[in-house]
C-alpha positions as CSV (number, residue, x, y, z in Angstrom):
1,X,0.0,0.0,0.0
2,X,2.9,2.4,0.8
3,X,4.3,2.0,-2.9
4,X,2.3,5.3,-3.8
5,X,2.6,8.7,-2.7
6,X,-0.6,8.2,-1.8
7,X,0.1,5.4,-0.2
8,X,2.9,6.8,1.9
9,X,0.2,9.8,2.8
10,X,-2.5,7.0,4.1
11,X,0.4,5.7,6.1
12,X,1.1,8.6,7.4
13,X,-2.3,9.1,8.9
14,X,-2.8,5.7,10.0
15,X,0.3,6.3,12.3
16,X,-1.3,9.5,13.6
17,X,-4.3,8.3,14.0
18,X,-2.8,5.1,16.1
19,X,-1.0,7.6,18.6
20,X,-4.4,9.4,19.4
21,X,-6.0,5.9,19.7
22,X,-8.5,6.6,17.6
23,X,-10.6,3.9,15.8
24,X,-10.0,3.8,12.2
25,X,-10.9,1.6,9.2
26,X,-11.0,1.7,5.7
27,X,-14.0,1.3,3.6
28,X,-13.6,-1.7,0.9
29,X,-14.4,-0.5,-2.8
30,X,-17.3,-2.7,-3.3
31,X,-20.1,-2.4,-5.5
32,X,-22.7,-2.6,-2.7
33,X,-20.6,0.6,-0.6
34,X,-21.3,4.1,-0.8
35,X,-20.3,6.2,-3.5
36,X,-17.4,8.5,-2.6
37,X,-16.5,7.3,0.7
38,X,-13.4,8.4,2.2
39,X,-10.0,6.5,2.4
40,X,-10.0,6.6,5.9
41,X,-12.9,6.4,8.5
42,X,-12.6,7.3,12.2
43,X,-14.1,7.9,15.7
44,X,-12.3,9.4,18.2
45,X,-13.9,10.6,21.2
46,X,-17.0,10.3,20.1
47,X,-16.6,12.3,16.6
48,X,-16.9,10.7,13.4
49,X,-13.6,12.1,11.0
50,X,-13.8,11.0,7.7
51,X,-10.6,11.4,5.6
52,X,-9.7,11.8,2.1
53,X,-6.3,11.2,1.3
54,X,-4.1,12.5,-1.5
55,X,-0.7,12.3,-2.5
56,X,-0.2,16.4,-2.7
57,X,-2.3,19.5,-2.8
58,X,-2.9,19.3,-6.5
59,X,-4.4,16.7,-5.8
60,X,-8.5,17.1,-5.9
61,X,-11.3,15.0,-4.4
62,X,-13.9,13.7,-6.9
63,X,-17.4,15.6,-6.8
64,X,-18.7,11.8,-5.6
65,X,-15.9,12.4,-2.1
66,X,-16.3,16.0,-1.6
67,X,-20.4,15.4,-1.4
68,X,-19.4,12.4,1.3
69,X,-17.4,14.7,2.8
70,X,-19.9,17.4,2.8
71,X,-22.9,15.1,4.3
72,X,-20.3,14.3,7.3
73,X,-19.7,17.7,7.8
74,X,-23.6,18.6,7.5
75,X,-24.6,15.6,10.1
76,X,-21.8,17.4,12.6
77,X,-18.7,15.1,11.9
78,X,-15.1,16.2,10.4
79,X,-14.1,16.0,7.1
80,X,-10.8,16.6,5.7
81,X,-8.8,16.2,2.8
82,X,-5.5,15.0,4.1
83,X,-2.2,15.1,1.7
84,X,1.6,15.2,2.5
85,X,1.6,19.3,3.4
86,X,-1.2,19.3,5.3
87,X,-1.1,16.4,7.8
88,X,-0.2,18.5,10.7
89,X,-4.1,19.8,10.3
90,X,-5.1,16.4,11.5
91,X,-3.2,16.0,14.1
92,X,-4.2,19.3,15.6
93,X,-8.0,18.5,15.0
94,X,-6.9,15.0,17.2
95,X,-5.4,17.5,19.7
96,X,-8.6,19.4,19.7
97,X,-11.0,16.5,19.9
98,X,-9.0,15.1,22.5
99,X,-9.2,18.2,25.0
């Protein structure tokens, strides 16, 4: 999985992720799933995050991820799009959950 640049960025967040011991999965590409769903799901401390992950800020979500994204925003979760520049944004949101 880490082969990729985007690879190396879900990694990345994984690792974080683990050292806020937050629960994470992510959703298989199935036919039967949701359209647009995010690389990376999580809960931590009660809060649904849902992540997008990209290799670098040129980068763009689909319209089919940023409308996931939007419906966990608009149901009072955290979306984010996550690439190699902007990781530290997670981990303060962690930080800030966490408090």
């Amino acid at each position: 999985m880490a082969s990729t640049p985007e690879g190396l960025v879900k990694k990345r967040v994984k690792a974080l992720l683990d050292k806020y011991d937050a629960l994470h999965f992510s959703p298989m590409g199935t036919g039967y799933g949701v359209s647009g769903v995010s690389d990376i799901i999580a809960l931590h401390n009660g809060r649904m995050i849902a992540i997008e992950c990209k290799a670098d800020a040129k980068k763009q979500p689909t319209d089919l991820q940023k409308r996931f994204l939007s419906k966990v925003i608009d149901r009072g979760g955290y979306g984010r799009v996550i690439h190699k520049d902007n990781i530290d944004e997670l981990e303060q949101l962690l930080e800030h959950l966490g408090e």
